[in-house]
N, C-alpha and C positions, 0 to 999 in steps of 0.2 A: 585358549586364553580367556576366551570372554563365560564361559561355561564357569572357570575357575575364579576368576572374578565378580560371577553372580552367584557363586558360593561363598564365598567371602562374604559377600553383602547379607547375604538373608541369615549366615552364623552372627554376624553385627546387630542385623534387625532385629534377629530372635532375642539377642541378648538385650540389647534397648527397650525391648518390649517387656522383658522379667524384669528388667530394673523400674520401668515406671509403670509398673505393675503392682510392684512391691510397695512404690513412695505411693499408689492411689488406694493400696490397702489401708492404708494407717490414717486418711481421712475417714471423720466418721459424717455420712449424709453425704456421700460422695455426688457432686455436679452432673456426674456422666457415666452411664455404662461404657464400660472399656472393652470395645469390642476389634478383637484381631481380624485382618484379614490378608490373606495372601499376596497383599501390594508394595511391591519394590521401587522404588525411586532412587536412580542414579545420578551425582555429581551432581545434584542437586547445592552442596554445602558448600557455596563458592564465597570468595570474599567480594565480591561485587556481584550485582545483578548483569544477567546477559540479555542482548536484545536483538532483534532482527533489526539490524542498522538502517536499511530501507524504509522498510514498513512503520517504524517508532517517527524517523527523519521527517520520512515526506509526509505522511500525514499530521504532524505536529506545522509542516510548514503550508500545508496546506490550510488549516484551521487557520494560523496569522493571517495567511494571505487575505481571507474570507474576515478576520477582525480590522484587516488592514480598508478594503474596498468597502464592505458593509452592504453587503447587497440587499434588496429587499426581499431575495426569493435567489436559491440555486438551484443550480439540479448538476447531480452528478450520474457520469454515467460509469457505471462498473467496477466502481473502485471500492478503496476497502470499505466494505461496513461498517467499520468501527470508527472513520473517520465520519461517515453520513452520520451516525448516530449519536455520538456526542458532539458534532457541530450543528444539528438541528435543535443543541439548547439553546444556540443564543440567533437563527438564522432557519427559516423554512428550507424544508429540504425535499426536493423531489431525487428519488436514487431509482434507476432501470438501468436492469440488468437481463442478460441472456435467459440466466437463471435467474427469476426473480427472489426476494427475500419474505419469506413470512412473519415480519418483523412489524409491531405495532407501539409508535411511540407520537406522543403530542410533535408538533411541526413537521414530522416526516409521512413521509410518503411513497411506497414502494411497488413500483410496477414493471411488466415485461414492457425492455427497448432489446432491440435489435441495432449494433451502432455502422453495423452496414446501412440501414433503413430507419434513421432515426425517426421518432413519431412530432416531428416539429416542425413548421412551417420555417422556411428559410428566412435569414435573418431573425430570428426571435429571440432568440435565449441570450440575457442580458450578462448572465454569471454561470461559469458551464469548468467542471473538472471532468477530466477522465485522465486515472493515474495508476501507471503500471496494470492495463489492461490491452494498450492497443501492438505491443512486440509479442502478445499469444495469437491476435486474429490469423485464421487461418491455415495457423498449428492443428487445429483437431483436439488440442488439449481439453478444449472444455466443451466437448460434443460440438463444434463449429465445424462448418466445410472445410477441405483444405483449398487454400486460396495461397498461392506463392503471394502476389498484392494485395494479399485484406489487409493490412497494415494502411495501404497508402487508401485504398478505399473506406475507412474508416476517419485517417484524418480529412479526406476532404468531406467529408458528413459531419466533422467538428467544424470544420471550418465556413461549410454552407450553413448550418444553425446558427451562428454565433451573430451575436446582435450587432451592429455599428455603435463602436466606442464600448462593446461587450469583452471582456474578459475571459480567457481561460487558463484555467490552471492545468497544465499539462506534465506527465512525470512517465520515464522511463527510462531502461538501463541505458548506461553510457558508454563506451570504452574507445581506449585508442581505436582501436579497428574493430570494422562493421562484421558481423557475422551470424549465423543464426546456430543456435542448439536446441536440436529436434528432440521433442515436440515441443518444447519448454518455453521456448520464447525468441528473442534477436535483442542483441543488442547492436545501438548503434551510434556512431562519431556524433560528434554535436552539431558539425558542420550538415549533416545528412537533415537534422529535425528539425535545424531555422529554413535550410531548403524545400526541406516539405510545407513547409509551411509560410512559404514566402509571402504570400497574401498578408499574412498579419504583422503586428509588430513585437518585437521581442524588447520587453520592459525589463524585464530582469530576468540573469537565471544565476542560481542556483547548483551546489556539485555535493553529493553525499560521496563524501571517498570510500571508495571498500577499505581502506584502511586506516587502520582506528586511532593511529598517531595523529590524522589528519580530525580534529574533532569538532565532532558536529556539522552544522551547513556553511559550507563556504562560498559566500554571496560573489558573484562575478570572481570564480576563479583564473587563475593563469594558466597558460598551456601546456606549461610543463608540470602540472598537478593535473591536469586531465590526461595526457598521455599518459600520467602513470596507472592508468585506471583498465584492466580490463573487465571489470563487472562493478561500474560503479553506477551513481543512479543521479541522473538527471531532473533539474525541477525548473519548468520552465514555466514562466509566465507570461503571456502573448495577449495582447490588444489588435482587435479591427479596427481601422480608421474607419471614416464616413467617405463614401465615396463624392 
């Protein structure tokens, strides 16, 4: 089926390609050499654009969060890229990661963290995310040891760095029930991540539904919209008191 379907496509291609082939002939000083190549693109022609619900979500709410508090300096540890990098226009940005990034831009700043072995004196870090990174620790997935608890090893290294009256933006998958899918990641209840994190205080959270009737972020959901969730994506926001 899919063989006959990507002949289909490329008899379409070829034809698309003679016809505005034809209409760049009849310009005279033509803009552009018209040059073919062998590249197919599928289901491309939608009537709406598509998105990774996750990834667009939290990091969109992640950036407010950061417009909201106004830090004078973040650091985030391992999360997307693309969120470190356009929120270090308006907010200094330190981003470590496993894999560090060879990425060079004004306010950011990129180096190796280890988030078993953070590189930061306890209690310091006044504004601190890590988002949709800590349900891989220990997977292996990203050349990491396997570790059944790097997950809970990792948040108490978030929670030992974080500053009194410090901030962190935290994000990960949600669902009714706890489970892991190897090597890939874990998701897990909400109940399970205010408990890991008891130490701190939970300000707000945040629910990205896997389902797309449910639209956009829904601030302090209800339980029977998280129950309906087996991969949906948690955004939480936690505050340290001062002891």
């Amino acid at each position: 089926m899919k063989r006959i379907v990507k002949k289909l496509f490329r008899s379409e291609n070829r034809k698309g390609y003679k016809q505005f082939n034809a209409f760049n002939g009849k310009i005279i000083n033509s803009r552009f050499e018209l040059k073919k190549e062998d590249i197919n693109f599928f289901n491309e022609g939608t009537s709406q654009t598509d998105f990774d619900r996750h990834y667009v979500y939290h990091t969109a709410w992640a950036a407010r969060m950061l417009a909201r508090t106004n830090p004078s300096m973040h650091v985030d540890i391992s999360s997307s890229l693309y969120f470190s990098a356009i929120a270090s226009s308006f907010v200094p940005i330190e981003f470590y990661d496993y894999r560090p990034a060879d990425i060079h831009l004004p306010n950011l700043k990129s180096a190796f963290g280890d988030l078993l072995k953070l590189p930061f004196p306890s209690e310091s870090v006044k504004s601190l995310s890590c988002m949709h990174v800590v349900e891989h620790i220990g997977l292996g997935r990203y050349g990491d040891p396997l570790d059944y608890d790097g997950d809970l090893k990792a948040i108490r290294e978030l929670v030992r760095v974080l500053a009194p009256e410090g901030n962190l933006f935290f994000v990960t998958p949600i669902g009714h029930k706890a489970k892991i899918v190897f090597n890939a990641h874990r998701i897990y209840t909400k109940e399970q991540i205010i408990n890991y994190f008891e130490e701190l205080e939970l300000v707000e959270f945040s629910l990205i539904s896997e389902h797309w009737q449910d639209k956009g972020l829904v601030v302090n959901p209800d339980k029977a919209l998280i129950d309906r969730q087996d991969y949906g994506c948690g955004c939480f926001w936690f505050k340290k008191g001062i002891k």
